[in-house]
C-alpha positions in Angstrom: 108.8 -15.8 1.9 108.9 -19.2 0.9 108.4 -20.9 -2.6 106.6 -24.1 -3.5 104.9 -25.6 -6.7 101.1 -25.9 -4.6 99.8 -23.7 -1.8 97.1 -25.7 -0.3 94.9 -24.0 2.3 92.6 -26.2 4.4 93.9 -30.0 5.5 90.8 -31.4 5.8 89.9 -34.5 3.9 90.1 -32.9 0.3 93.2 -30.9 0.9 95.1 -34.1 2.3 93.8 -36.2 -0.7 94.6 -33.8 -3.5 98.1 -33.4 -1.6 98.4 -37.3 -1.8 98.0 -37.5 -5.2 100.6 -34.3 -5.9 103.1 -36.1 -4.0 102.6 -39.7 -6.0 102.3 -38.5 -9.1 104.6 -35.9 -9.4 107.7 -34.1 -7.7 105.8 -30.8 -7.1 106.0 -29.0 -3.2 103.5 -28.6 -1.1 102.8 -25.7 1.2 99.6 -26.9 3.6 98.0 -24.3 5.5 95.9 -25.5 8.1 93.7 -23.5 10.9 93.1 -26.4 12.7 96.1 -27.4 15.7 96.0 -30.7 13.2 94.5 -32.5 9.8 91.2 -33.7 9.2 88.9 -30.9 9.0 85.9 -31.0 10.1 86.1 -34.0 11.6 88.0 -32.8 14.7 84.9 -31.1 15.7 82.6 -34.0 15.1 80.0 -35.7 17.4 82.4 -38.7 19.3 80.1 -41.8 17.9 80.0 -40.4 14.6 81.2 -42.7 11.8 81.6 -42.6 8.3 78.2 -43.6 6.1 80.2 -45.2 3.8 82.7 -48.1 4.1 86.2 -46.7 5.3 87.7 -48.9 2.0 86.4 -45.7 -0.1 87.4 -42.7 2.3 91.0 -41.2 3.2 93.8 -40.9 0.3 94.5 -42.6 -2.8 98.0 -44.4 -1.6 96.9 -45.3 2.3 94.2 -47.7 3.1 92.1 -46.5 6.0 90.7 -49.5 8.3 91.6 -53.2 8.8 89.3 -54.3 5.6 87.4 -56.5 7.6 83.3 -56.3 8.4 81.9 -55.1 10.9 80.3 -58.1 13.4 78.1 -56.5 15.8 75.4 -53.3 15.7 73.6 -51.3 13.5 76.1 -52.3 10.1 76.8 -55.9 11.2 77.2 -57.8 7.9 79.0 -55.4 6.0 82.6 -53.3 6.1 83.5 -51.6 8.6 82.6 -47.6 9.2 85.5 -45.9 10.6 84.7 -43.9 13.4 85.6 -40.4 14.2 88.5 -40.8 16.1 89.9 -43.3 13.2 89.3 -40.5 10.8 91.4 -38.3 12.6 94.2 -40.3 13.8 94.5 -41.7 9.9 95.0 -38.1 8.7 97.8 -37.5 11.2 99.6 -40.2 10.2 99.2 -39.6 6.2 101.0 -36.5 7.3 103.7 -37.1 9.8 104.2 -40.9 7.9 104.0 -39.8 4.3 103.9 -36.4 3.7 106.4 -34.7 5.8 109.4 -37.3 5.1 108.9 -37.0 1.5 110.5 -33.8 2.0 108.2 -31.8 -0.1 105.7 -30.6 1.9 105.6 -28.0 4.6 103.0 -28.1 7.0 101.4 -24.5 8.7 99.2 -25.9 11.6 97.1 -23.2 13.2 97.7 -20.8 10.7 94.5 -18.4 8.7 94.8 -18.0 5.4 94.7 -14.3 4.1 94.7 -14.5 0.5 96.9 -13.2 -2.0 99.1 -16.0 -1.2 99.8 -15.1 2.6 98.9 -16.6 6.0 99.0 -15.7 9.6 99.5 -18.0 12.6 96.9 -18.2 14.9 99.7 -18.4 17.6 102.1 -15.6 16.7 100.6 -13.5 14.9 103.4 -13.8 12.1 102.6 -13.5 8.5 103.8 -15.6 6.0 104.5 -14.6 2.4 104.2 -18.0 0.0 105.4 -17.8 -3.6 103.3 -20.7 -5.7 102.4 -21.5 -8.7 99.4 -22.7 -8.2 96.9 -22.1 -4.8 94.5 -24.8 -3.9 91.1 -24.2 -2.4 90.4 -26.9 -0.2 88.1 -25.0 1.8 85.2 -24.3 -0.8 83.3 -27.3 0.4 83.9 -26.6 4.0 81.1 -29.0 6.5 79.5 -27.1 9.4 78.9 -29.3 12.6 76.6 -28.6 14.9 79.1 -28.2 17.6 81.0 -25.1 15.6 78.1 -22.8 15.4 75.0 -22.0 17.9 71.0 -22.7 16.9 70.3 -20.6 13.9 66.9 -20.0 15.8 66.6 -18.3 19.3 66.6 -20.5 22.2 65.1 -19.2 25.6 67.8 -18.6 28.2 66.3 -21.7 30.5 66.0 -24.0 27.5 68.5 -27.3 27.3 69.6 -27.5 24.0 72.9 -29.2 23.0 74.6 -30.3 20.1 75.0 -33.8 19.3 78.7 -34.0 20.7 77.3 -33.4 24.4 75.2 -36.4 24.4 78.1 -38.2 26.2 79.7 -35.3 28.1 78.9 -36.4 32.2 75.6 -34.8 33.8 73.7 -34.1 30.4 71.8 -37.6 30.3 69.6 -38.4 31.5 66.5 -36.4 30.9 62.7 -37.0 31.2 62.2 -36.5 27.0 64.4 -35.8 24.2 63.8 -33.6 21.3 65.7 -34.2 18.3 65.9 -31.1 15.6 66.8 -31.8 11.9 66.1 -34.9 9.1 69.5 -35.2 8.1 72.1 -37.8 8.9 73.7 -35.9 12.0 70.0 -36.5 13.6 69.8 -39.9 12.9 73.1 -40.3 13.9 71.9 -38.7 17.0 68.5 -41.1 17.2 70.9 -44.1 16.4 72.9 -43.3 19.4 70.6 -42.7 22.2 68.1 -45.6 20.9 72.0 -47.4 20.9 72.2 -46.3 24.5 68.9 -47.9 25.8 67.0 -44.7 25.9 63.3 -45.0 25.3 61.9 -44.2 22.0 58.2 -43.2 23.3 60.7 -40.7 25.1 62.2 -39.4 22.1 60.1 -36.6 19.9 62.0 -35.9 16.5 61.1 -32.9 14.2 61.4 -33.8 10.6 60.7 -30.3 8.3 61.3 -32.9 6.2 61.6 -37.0 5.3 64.9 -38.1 3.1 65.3 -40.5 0.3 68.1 -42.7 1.8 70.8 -44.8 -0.2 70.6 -48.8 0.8 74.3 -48.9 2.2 74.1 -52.7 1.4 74.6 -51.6 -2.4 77.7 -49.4 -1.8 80.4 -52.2 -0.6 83.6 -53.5 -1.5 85.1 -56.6 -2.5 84.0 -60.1 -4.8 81.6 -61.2 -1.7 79.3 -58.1 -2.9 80.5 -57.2 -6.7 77.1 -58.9 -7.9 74.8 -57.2 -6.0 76.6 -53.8 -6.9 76.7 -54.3 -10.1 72.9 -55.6 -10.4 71.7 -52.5 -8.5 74.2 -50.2 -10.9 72.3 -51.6 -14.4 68.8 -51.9 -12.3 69.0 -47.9 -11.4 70.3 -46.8 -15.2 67.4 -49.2 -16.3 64.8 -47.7 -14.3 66.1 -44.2 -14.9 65.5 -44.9 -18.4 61.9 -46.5 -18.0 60.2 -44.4 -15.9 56.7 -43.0 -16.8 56.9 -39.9 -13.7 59.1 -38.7 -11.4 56.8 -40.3 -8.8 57.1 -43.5 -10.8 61.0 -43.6 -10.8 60.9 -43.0 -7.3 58.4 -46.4 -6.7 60.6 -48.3 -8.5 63.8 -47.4 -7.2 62.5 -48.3 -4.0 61.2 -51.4 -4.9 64.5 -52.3 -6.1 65.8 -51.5 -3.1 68.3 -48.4 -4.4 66.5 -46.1 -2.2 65.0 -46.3 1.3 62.9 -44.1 3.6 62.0 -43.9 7.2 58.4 -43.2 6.8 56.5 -45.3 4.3 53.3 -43.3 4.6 55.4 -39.8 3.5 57.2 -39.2 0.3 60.1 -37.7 0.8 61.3 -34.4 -0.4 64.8 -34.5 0.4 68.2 -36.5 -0.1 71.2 -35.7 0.8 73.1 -39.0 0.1 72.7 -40.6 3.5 73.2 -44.2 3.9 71.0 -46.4 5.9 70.9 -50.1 6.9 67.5 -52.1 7.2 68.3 -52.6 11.1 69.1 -49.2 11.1 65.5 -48.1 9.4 64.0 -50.7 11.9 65.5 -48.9 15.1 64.7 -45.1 13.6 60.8 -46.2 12.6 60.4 -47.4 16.4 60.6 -43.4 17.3 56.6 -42.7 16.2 56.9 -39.1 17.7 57.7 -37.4 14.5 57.1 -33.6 14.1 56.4 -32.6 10.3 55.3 -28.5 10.9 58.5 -26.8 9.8 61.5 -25.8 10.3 62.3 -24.3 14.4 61.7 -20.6 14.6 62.3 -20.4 18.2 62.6 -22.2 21.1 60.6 -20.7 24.1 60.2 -21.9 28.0 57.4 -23.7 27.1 56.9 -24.0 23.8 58.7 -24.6 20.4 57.4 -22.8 17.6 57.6 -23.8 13.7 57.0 -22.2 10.7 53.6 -24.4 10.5 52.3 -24.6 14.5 54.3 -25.4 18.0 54.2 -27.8 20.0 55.2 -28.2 24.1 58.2 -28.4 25.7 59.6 -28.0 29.3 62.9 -27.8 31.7 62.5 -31.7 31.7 63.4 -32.1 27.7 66.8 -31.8 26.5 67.2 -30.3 23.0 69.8 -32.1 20.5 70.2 -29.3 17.4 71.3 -31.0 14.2 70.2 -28.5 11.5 74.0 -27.4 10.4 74.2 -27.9 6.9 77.1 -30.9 6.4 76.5 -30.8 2.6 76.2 -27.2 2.0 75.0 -25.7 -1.8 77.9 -23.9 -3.0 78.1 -21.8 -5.8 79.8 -23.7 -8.9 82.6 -22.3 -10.0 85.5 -23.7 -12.8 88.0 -26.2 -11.0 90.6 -24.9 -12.4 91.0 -20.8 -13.2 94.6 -19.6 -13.8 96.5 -20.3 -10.8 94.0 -21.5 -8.7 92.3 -24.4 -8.4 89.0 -24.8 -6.2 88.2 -28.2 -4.8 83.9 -29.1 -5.5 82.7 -32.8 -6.2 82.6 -34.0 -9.3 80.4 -37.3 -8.0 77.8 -36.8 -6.2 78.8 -36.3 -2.5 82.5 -38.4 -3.4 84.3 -35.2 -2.1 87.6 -37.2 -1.4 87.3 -39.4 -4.5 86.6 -36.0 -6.0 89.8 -34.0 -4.5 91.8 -37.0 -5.5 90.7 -37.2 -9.0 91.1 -33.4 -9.6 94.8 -34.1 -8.9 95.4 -36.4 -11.1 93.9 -34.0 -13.8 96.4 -31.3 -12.8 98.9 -33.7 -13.3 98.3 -34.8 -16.3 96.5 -32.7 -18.2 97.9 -29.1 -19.4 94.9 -27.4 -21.3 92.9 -25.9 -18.9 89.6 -26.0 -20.6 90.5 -30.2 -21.2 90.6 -30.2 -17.7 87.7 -28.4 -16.6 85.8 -30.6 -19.4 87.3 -33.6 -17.4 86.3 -31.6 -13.6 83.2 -31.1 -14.1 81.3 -29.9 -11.0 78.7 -32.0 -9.5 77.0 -29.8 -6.7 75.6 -31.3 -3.5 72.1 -32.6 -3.8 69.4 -31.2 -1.6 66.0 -32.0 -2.9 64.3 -35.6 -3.9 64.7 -34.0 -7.6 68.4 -33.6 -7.1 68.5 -36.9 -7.4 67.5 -36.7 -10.8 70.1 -33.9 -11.6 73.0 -35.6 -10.0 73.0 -38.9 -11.6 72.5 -37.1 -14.9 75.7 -35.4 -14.3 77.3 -38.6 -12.7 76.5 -40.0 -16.1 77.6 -37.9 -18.1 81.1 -37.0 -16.4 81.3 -41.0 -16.6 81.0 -40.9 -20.1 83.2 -38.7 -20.7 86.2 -39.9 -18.9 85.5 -43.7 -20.2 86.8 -42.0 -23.9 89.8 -41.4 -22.1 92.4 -44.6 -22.3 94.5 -43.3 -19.6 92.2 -41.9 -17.3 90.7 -45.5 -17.1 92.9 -46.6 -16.0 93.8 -44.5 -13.3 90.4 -44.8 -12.3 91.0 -49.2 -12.2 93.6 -48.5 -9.4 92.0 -45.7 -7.2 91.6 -47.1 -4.0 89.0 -44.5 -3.4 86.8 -45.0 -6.5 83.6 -47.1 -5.4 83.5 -48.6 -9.0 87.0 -49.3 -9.3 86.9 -53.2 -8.5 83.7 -53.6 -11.1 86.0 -51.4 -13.4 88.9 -53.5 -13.3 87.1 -56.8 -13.2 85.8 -55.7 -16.8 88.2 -57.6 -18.4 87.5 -61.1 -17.0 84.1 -61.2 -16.1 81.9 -64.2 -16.7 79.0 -64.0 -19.0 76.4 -63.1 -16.5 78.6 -59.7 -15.9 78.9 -59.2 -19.1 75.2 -59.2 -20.2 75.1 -56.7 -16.8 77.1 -54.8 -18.5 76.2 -54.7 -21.9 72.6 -54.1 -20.7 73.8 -50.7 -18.5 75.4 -49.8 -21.7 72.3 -50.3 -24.1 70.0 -48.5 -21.4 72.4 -45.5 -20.3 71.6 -43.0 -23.1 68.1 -43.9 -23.1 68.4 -42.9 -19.1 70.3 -39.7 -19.8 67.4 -38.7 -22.4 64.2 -39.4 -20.1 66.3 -37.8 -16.7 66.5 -34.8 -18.7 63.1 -34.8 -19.5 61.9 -35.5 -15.7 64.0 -32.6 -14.8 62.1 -30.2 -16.6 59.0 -31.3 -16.0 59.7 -30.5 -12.3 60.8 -27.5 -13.6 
């Protein structure tokens, strides 16, 4: 038996940055069960020349900066700040915990370990169970991402077929092939077109089925620093603006592309999806030079010499090597309350900010003692999945934003978290020159008019 303030199960990248914020802000223990050999979730399992879609300023923990803070030079996000890659990710993790956590003295760490319930683990090693006595136990699991590489084809896949997960691409004797078949629209495929079109391969070679074509966030709009506070700001009031003036869902969507908020692949399809993927305009140039796009479906099967989808099939061969990347990264979860008793159950509360999120949720348990106060504060924003989730989350992004600005303190927590995308237009609030201010005053006059006319698109799609 042992006894600490905080069983955490899952170190992945919401368990380590609710644990960071425990640690700073108050003198609670930490028990952190892990099943993984070491932290960082999901990302151990990851495709090698994966990378974050967001700059690395805004990922990690609260106290530790992840990256050099510099922009990137050459490829695909030259121009902007840098995208930590995989292997960062994971190496940054192990040194928040053998740097930080473990020499504070308050945290024990259970590597390789499955998590039972009822407050007891089991080591994957030795089989020895572990009884924990805590006050409270964290969920940092709830949210859990599926990689391709973790789980077969959720369709059958003929015994002669090649069909690989994104993280062979680079293993030695897979490439090359005569054609390529890419399966999913989400970011893990056009990570996956990225790096072969990266790698010199062909794109009359390459064949990608698309059940369906995303909305895409400009990643240009979602950077640190004074060199791009303007244009982040503009594109902030331009989106509650437009949220608030549009006519149809179908006109919203016009203009937000227009204004260069959202981006899509295919200009001759309107996209049904988004999933918060970022894309750059040399990034949209490389994926529109692959013309082979497949719109009949999701893959029902893959047979010797054919693949079959829910709305036709189309041919295939020995020559063509498969790339699946339909796991579901964001998965839907139920929503359930943050905090409930003793336990507390990691979910977003911005849209697809699951770190930021993790972080913030332990500030509120560390502040705040009324639990319905703090699920008021927590409020869930579930991962979007459908171009009219788009709609749904920035209403609740709104909202939750409204509500915390009433709250002095929280403010100002939210000024000096590193991993708050708005925190530098937050703190420059106070010294801003007239142009920002009349940004600012114009997201103001516009927001409840947004709120108002989101809610009513909503349910007209409803």
């Amino acid at each position: 038996m042992i006894e600490v303030d905080y069983l955490v199960v899952g170190a992945g990248a919401m368990g380590m940055a609710f644990t960071d914020v425990i640690l700073t802000e108050t003198d609670a223990t930490v028990a952190l069960v892990e099943r993984r050999g070491r932290p960082g979730g999901h990302w151990n399992d990851a495709y090698p020349h994966v990378r974050l879609h967001q700059p690395s300023a805004f990922y990690g923990v609260n106290s530790r900066e992840l990256g050099s803070g510099k922009k990137d030079a050459v490829g695909f996000n030259a121009g902007l700040y840098e995208l930590a890659s995989g292997t960062e990710v994971v190496s940054y993790f192990d040194h928040v915990l053998h740097q930080d956590f473990l020499p504070s003295g308050r945290v024990q760490y259970f590597p390789m370990s499955e998590y039972l319930g009822d407050g007891s683990f089991r080591s994957i090693a030795s089989g020895a169970v572990t009884e924990v006595s805590a006050a409270k136990i964290v969920d940092a699991t709830y949210m859990n991402v599926t990689v391709p590489s973790v789980r077969p084809p959720q369709y059958p896949v003929a015994p002669d077929v090649r069909c690989v997960p994104p993280n062979d691409l680079s293993k030695a004797g897979v490439l090359p092939a005569e054609r390529y078949v890419v399966v999913g629209g989400g970011k893990t495929a056009m990570d996956a077109c990225l790096w072969m079109l990266g790698q010199g391969i062909d794109p009359e070679s390459i064949s990608w089925i698309r059940p369906r074509d995303s909305w895409c966030l400009n990643r240009r709009n979602i950077q640190p620093g004074e060199e791009f506070a303007d244009n982040s700001l503009e594109g902030f009031v331009s989106q509650i603006e437009i949220a608030a003036a549009a006519e149809s869902i179908d006109d919203l969507f016009t203009k937000l592309e227009a204004a260069g908020l959202l981006l899509r692949i295919d200009q001759s399809v309107r996209p049904t999806m988004y999933r918060c993927a970022t894309v750059t305009d040399s990034e949209l140039e490389a994926l529109r030079a692959i013309t082979n796009v497949v719109r009949l479906g999701r893959v029902e099967r893959i047979d010797a010499e054919q693949i079959v989808l829910a709305d036709g099939a189309v041919p295939t061969g020995p020559e063509v090597l498969h790339i699946d990347c339909t796991a579901d990264g964001l998965e839907r979860r139920p929503v359930v309350p943050v905090f409930s008793g003793e336990n507390i159950t990691l979910q977003t509360v911005r849209t697809c900010q699951q770190v930021f999120s993790a972080a913030f949720i332990a500030h509120v348990e560390a502040s705040y003692d009324d639990e319905a106060e703090k699920n008021q504060l927590a409020t869930v924003v579930p991962h979007p999945n459908t171009d009219i989730d788009w709609l749904r989350v920035t209403l609740a992004n709104g909202i939750n934003s409204a509500i915390w600005r009433e709250d002095q303190a929280l403010g100002a927590w939210l000024r000096d978290a590193r991993l708050d995308a708005f925190s530098e237009l937050r703190a420059m609030s106070g010294g801003m020159d007239a142009d920002r201010v009349a940004l600012l005053r114009r997201a103001t006059e516009a927001a409840m008019p947004a709120a108002v006319n989101l809610q009513r698109l909503i349910e007209e799609a409803s």
